[in-house]
Backbone as CSV, one residue per row, in Angstrom:
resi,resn,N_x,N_y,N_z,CA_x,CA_y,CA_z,C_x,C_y,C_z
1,UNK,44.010,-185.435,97.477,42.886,-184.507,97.323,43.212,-183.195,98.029
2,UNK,42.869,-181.916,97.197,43.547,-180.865,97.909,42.244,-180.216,98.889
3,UNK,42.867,-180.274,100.221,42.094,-179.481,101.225,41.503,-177.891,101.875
4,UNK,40.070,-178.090,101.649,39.718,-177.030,101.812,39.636,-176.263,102.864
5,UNK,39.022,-175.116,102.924,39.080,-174.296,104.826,37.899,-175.292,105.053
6,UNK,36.671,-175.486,104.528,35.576,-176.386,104.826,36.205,-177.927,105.413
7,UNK,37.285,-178.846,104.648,37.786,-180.160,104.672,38.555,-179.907,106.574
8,UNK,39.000,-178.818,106.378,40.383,-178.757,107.676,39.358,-178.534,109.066
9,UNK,38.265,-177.681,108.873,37.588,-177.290,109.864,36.337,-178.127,110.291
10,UNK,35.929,-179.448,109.364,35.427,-180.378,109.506,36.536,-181.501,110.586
11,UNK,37.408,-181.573,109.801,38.441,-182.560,110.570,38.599,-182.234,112.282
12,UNK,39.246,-180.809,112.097,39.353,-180.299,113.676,38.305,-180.543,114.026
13,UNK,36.941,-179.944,113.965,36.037,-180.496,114.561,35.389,-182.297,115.313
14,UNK,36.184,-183.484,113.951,35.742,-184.908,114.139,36.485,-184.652,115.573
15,UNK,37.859,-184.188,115.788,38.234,-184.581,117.060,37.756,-183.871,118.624
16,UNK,37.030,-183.311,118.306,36.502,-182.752,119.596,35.817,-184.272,120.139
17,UNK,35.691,-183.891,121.377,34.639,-185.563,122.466,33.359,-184.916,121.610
18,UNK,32.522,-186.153,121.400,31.091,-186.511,121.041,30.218,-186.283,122.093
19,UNK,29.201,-184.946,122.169,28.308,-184.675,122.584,27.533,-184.026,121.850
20,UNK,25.944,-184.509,122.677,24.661,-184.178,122.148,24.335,-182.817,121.502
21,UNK,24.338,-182.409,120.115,24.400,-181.119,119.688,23.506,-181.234,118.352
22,UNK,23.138,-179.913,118.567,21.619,-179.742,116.969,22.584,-179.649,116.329
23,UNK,23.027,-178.853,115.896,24.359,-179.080,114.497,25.470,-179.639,114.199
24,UNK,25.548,-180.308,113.509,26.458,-180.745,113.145,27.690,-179.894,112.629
25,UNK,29.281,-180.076,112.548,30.098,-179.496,112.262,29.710,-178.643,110.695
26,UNK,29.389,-179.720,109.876,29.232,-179.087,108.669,28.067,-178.407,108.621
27,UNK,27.363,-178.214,109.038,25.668,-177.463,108.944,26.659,-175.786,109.542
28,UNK,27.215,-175.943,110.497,27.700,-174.675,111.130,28.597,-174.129,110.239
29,UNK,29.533,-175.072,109.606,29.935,-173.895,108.125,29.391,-173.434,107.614
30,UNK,28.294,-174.306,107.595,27.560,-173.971,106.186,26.437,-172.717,106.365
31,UNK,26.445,-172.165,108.062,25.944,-171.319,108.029,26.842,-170.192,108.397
32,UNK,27.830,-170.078,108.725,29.098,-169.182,108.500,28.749,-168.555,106.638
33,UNK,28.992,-169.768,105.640,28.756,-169.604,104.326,27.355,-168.887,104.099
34,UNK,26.362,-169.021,104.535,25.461,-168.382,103.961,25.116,-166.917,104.688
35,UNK,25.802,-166.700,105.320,25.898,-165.802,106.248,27.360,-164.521,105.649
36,UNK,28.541,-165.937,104.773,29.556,-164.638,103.984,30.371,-164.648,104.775
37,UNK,30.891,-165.751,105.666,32.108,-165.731,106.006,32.546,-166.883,105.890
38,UNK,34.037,-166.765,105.574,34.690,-167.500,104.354,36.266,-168.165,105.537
39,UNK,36.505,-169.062,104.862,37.793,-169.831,105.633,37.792,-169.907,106.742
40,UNK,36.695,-170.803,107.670,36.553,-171.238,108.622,37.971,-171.545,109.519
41,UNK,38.579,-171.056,110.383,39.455,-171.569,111.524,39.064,-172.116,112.935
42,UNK,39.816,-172.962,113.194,39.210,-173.657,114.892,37.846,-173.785,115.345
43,UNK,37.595,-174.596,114.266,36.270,-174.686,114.592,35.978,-175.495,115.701
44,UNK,35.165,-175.273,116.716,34.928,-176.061,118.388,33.467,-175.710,118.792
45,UNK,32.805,-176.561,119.464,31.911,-176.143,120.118,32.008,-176.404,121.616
46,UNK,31.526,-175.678,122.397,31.909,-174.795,123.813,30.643,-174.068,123.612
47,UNK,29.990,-174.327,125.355,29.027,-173.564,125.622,27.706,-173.584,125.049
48,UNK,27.511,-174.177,124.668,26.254,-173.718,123.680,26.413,-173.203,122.197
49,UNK,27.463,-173.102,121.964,28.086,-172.667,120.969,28.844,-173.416,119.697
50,UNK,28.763,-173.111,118.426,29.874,-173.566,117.335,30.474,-172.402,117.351
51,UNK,31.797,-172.159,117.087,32.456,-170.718,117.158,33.908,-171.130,116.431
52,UNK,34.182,-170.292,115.742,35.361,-170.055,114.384,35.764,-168.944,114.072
53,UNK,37.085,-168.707,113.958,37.844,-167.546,113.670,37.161,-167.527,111.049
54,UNK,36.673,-166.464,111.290,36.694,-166.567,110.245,36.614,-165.142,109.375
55,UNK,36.903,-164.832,107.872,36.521,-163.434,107.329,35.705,-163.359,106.732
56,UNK,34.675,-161.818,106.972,34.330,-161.825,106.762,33.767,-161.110,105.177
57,UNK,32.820,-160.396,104.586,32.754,-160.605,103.071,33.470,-158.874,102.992
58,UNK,33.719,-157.937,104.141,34.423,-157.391,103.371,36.147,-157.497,103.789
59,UNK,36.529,-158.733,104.187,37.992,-158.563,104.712,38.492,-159.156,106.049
60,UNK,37.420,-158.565,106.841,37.857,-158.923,108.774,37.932,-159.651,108.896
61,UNK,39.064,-160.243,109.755,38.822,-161.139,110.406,38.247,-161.072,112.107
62,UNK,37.101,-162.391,111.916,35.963,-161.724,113.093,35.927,-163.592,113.418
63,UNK,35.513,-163.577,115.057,35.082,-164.619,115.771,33.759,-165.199,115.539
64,UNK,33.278,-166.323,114.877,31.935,-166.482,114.867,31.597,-166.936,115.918
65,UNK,30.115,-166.834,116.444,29.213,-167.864,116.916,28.089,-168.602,116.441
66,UNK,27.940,-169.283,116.724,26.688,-169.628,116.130,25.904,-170.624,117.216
67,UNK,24.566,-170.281,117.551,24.166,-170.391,118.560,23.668,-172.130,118.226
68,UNK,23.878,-172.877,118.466,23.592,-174.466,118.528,21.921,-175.256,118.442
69,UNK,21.062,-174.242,119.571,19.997,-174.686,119.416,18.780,-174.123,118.625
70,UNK,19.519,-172.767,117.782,18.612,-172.082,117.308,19.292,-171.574,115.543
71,UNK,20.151,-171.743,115.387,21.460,-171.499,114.513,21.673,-169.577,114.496
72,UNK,21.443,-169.157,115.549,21.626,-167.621,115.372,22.786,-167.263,115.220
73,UNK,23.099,-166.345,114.541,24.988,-166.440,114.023,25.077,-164.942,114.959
74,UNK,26.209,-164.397,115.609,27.147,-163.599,116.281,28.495,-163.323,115.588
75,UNK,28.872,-161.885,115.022,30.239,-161.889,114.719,30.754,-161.130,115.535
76,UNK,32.150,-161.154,115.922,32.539,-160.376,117.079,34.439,-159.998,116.666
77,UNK,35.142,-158.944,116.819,36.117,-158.547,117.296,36.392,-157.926,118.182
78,UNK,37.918,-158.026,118.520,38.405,-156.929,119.667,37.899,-155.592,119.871
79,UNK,37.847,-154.745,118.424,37.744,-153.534,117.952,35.882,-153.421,118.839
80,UNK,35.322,-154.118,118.762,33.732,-154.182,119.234,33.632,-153.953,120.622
81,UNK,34.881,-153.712,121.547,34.585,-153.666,123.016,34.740,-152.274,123.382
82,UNK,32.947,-151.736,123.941,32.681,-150.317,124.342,31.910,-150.049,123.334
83,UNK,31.960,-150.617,122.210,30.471,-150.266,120.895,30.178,-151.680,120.798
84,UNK,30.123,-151.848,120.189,28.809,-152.866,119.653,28.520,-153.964,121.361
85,UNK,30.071,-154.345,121.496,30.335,-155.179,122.821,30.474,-154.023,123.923
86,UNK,29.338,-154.935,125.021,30.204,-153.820,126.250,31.643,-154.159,126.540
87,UNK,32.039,-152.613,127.510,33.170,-152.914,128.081,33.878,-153.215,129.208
88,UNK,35.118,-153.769,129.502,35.784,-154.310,130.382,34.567,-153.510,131.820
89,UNK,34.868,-152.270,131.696,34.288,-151.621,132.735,32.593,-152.068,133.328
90,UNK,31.770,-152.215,132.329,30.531,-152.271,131.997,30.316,-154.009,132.589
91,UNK,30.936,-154.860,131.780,31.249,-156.173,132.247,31.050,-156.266,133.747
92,UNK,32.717,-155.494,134.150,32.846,-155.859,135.571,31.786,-155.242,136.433
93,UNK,30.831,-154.409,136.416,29.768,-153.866,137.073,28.707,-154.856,137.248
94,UNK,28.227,-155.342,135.848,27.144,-156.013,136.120,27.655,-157.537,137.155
95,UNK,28.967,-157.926,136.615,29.274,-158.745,137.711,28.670,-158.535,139.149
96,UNK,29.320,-157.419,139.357,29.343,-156.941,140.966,27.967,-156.860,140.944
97,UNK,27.369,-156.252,140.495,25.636,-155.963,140.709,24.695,-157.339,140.768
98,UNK,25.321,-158.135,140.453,24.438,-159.735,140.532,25.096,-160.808,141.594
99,UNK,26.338,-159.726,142.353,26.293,-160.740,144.001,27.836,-161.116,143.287
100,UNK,28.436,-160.898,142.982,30.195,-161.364,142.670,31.255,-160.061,143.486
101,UNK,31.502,-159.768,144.619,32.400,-159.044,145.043,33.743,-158.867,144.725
102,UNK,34.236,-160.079,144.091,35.753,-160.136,143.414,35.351,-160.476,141.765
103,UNK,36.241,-159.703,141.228,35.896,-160.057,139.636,37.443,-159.518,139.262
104,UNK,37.927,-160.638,138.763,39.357,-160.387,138.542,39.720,-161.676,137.272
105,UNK,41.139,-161.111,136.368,41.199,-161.469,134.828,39.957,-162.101,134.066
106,UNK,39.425,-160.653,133.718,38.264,-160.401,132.742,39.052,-160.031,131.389
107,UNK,38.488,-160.779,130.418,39.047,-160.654,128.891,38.052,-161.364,127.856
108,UNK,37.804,-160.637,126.634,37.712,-161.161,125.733,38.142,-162.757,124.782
109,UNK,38.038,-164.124,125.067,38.926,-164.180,124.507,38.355,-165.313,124.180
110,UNK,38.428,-166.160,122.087,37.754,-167.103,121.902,36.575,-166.490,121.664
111,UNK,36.011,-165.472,121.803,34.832,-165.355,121.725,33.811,-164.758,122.671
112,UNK,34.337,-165.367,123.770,33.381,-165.385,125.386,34.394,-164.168,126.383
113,UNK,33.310,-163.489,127.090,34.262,-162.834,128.279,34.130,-163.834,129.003
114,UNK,35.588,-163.753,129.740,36.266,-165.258,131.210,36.119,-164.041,132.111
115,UNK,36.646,-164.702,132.826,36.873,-163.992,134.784,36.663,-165.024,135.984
116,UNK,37.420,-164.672,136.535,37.636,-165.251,138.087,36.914,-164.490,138.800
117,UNK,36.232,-165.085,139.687,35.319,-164.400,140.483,34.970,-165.141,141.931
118,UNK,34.455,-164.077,142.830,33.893,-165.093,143.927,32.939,-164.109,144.563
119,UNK,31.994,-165.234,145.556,30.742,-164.293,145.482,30.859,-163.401,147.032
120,UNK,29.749,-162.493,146.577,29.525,-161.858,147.944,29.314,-162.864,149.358
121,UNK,30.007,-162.547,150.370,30.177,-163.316,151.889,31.035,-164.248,152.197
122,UNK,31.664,-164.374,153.180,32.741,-165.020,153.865,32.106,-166.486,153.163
123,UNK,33.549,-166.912,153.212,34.076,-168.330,152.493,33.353,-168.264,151.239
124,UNK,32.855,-167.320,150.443,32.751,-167.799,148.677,34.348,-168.188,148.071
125,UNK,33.537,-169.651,147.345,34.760,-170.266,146.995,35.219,-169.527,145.124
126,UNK,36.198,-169.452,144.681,36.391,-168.851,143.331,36.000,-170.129,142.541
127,UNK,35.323,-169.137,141.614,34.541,-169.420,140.208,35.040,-168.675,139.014
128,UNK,35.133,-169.769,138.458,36.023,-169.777,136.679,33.968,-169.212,136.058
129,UNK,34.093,-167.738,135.411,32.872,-167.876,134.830,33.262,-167.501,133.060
130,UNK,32.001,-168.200,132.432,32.080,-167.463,130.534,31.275,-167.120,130.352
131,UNK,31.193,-165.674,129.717,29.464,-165.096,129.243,29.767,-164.984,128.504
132,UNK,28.474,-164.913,127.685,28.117,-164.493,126.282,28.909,-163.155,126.190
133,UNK,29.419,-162.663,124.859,30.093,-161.515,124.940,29.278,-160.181,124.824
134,UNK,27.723,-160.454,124.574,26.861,-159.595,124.188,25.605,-159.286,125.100
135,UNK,24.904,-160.385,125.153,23.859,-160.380,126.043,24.741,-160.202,127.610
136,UNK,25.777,-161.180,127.928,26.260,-161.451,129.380,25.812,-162.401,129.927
137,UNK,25.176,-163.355,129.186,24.244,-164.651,129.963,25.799,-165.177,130.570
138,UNK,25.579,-165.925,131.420,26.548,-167.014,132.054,26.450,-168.602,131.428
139,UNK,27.322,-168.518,130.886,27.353,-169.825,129.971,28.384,-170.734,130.537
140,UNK,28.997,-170.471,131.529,29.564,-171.697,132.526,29.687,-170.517,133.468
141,UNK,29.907,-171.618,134.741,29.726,-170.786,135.576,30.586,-172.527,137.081
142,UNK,31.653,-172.735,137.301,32.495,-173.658,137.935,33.262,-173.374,138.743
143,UNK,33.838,-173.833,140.045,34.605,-173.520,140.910,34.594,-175.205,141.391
144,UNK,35.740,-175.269,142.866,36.260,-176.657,142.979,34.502,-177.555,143.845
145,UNK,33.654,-176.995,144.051,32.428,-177.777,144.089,31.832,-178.179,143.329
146,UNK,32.065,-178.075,142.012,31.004,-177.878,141.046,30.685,-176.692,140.455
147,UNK,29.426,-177.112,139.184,28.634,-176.325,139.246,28.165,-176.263,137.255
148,UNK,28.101,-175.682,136.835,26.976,-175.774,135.599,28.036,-175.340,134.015
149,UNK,27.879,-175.668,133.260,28.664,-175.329,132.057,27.522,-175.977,130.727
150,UNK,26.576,-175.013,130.330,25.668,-174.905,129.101,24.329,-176.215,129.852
151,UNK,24.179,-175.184,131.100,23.044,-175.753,131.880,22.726,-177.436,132.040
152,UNK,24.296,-178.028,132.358,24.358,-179.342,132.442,25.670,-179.428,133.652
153,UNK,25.583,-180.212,134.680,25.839,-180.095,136.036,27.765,-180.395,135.703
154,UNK,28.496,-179.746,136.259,29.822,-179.940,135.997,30.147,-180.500,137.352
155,UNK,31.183,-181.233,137.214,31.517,-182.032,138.479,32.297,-181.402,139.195
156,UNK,32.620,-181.690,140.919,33.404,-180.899,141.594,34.639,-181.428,141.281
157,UNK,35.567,-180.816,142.338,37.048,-181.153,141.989,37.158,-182.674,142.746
158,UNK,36.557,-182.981,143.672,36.277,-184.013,144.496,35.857,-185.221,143.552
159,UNK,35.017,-185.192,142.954,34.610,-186.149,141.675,35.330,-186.456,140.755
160,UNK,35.940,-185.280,139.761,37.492,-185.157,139.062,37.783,-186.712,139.659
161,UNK,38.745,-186.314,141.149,39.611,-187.488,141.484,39.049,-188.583,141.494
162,UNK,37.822,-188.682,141.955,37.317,-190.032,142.493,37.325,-190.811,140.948
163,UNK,37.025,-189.917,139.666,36.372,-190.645,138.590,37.951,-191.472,138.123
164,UNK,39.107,-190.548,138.387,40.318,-190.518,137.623,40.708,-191.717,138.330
165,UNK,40.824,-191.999,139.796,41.292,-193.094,140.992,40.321,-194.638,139.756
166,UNK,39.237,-193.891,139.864,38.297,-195.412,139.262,38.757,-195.857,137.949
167,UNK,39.210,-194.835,137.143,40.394,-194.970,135.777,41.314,-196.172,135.795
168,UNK,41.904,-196.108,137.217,42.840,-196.386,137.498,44.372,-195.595,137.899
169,UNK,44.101,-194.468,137.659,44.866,-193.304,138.024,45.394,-193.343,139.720
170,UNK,46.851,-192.970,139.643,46.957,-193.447,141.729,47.542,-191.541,141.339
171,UNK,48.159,-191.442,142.738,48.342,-190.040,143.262,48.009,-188.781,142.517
172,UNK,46.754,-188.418,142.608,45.898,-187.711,141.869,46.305,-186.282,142.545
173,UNK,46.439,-185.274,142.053,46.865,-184.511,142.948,46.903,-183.006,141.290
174,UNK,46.893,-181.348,142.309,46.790,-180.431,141.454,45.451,-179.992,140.178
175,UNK,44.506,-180.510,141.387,43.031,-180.329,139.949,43.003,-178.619,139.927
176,UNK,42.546,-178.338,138.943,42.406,-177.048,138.720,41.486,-177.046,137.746
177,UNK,40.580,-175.964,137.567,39.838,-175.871,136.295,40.219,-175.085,135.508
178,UNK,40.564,-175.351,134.153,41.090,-173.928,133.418,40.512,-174.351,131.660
179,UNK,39.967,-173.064,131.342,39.866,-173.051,130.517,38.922,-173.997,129.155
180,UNK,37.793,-174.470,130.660,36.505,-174.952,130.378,36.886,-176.701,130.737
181,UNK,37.587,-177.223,131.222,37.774,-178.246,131.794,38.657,-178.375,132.753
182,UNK,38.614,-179.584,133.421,39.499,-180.149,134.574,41.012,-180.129,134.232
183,UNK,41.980,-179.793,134.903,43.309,-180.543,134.649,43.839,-181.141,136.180
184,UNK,44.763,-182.168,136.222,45.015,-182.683,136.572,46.690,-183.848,136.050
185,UNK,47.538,-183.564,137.552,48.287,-184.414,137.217,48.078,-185.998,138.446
186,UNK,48.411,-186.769,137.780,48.627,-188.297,138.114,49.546,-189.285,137.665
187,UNK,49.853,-189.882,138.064,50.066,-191.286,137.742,49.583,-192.706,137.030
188,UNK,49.717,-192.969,135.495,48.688,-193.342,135.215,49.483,-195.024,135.114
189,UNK,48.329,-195.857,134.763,48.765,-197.543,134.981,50.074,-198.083,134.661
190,UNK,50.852,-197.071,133.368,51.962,-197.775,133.272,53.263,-197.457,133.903
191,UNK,52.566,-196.902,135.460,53.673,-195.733,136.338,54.106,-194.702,135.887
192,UNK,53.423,-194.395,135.064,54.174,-192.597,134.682,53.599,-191.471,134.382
193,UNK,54.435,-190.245,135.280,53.913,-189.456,135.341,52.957,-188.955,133.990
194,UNK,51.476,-187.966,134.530,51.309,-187.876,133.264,50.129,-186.743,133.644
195,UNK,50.150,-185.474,132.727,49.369,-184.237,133.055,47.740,-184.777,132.223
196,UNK,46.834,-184.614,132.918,45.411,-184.798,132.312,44.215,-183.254,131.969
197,UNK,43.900,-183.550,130.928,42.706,-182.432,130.597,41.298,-183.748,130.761
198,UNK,40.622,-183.358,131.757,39.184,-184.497,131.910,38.096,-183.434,131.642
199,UNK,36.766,-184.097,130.637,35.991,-183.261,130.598,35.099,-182.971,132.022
200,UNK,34.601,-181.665,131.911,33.776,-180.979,133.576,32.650,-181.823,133.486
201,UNK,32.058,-182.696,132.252,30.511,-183.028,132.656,30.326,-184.879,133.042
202,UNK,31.304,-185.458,131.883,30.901,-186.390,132.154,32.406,-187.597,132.663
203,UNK,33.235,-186.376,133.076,34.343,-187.310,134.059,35.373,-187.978,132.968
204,UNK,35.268,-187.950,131.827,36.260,-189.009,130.541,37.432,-188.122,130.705
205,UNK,38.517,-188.576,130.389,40.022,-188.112,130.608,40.010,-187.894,128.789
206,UNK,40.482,-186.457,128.231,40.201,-185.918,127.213,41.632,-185.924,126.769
207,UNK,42.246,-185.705,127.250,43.879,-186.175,126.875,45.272,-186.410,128.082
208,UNK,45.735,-187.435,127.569,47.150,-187.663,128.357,48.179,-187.282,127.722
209,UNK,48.913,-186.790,128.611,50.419,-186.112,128.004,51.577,-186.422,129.674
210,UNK,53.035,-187.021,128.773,53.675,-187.069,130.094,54.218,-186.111,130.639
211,UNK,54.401,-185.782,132.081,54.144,-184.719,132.847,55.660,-184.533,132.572
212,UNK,56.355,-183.290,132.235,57.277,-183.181,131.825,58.506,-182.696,132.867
C-alpha cells in the first residue's frame, strides 16, 4: 500500500510514549488539512502542543502548532523573528524582567524559543526553559530539582536516579536534562554500558542505546 504524508506522520506519531491528550494524532492532521497545510513532517507532541514541519497553501515551508486543548493552529518560520515573532533581543528582556539574571543559548527551534537560564540571587540553580514562540508563556520550565513541563510536576535529577536504580539500573551517573527530557548514562541488567533518554514526568526509560 503506497504511503501517504498523512500514513508516515500517523506512524511517527504511534511511537511517541502514550499520554493523556485531547487530540489524537490524526484529528491534528486533519486540522493542519483544513487549515491548508499539506505533507505533514515530524509530527510530536511536546508541551501542550501537536507540532509539524509542514507547507503551506502558497509554498512555505512553516512549523505548525496546534494547541492540544483547544485545537488553535500557530504557523511559524525563521523569517517571523522581529515581525510577526518577537526577537532574540525582545525575548531575552522579558526574561530578565520576570527575575532570570542569566539568559543564555536562546533560539528558535522546533517551534518553541529554548534558553538556559538562572534566576535572580545567589545559588539559583540553571533552568532548561520553552516558551511559546508568540505569546512567551513558559511551557516547561526544569533544572536538576525539578520543576514543571505543560503544568505537570517534572522530576528532579535526584528522582531520575532513584527511579532508574529501582529499574534495576547500577552506576547511574551524568543526568542532564536536554531537550525536554532526562538523559542519563548507566549500567543496565545485562552489564552493559548503556546511554538513557527517561521521560521528566513519569520516570519510564524512553530509550536504551549502548553507550558507545
Amino acid at each position: 500500500m503506497k504511503k501517504t504524508a498523512l500514513t508516515l506522520a500517523l506512524a511517527a506519531a504511534a511511537a511517541l510514549p502514550s499520554l493523556a491528550w485531547a487530540l489524537t494524532a490524526r484529528q491534528a492532521v486533519e486540522v493542519m488539512d483544513r487549515h491548508q497545510y499539506a505533507a505533514p513532517q515530524d509530527l510530536k507532541k511536546q508541551y501542550g502542543y501537536w507540532t509539524a514541519d509542514a507547507v503551506s497553501a502558497d509554498g512555505t515551508r512553516v512549523t505548525v502548532l496546534i494547541d492540544d486543548k483547544d485545537g488553535g493552529i500557530t504557523a511559524i518560520q525563521d523569517s517571523d523573528i522581529g515581525g510577526k515573532l518577537p526577537s532574540v533581543e525582545q525575548v531575552t528582556q522579558h526574561l530578565r524582567s520576570t527575575g532570570f539574571a542569566v539568559v543564555q543559548d536562546l533560539e528558535l527551534d522546533d517551534g518553541f524559543w529554548h534558553a538556559e537560564v538562572r534566576p535572580s540571587g545567589r545559588g539559583g540553580e540553571k533552568q532548561e526553559l520553552v516558551l511559546h514562540p508568540g505569546t512567551l508563556q513558559v511551557l516547561s520550565r526544569v533544572g536538576p530539582s525539578g520543576g514543571t513541563i505543560n503544568g505537570q510536576p517534572a522530576l528532579s535529577a535526584a528522582q531520575v536516579q532513584q527511579a532508574l536504580q529501582q529499574a534495576g539500573y547500577t552506576r547511574v551517573s551524568g543526568i542532564e536534562f536536554d531537550d525536554g527530557v532526562w538523559e542519563a548514562e548507566a549500567v543496565n541488567t545485562a552489564n552493559l554500558a548503556v546511554e538513557l533518554r527517561v521521560d521528566p514526568v513519569t520516570g519510564k526509560v524512553l530509550r536504551e542505546r549502548l553507550d558507545d
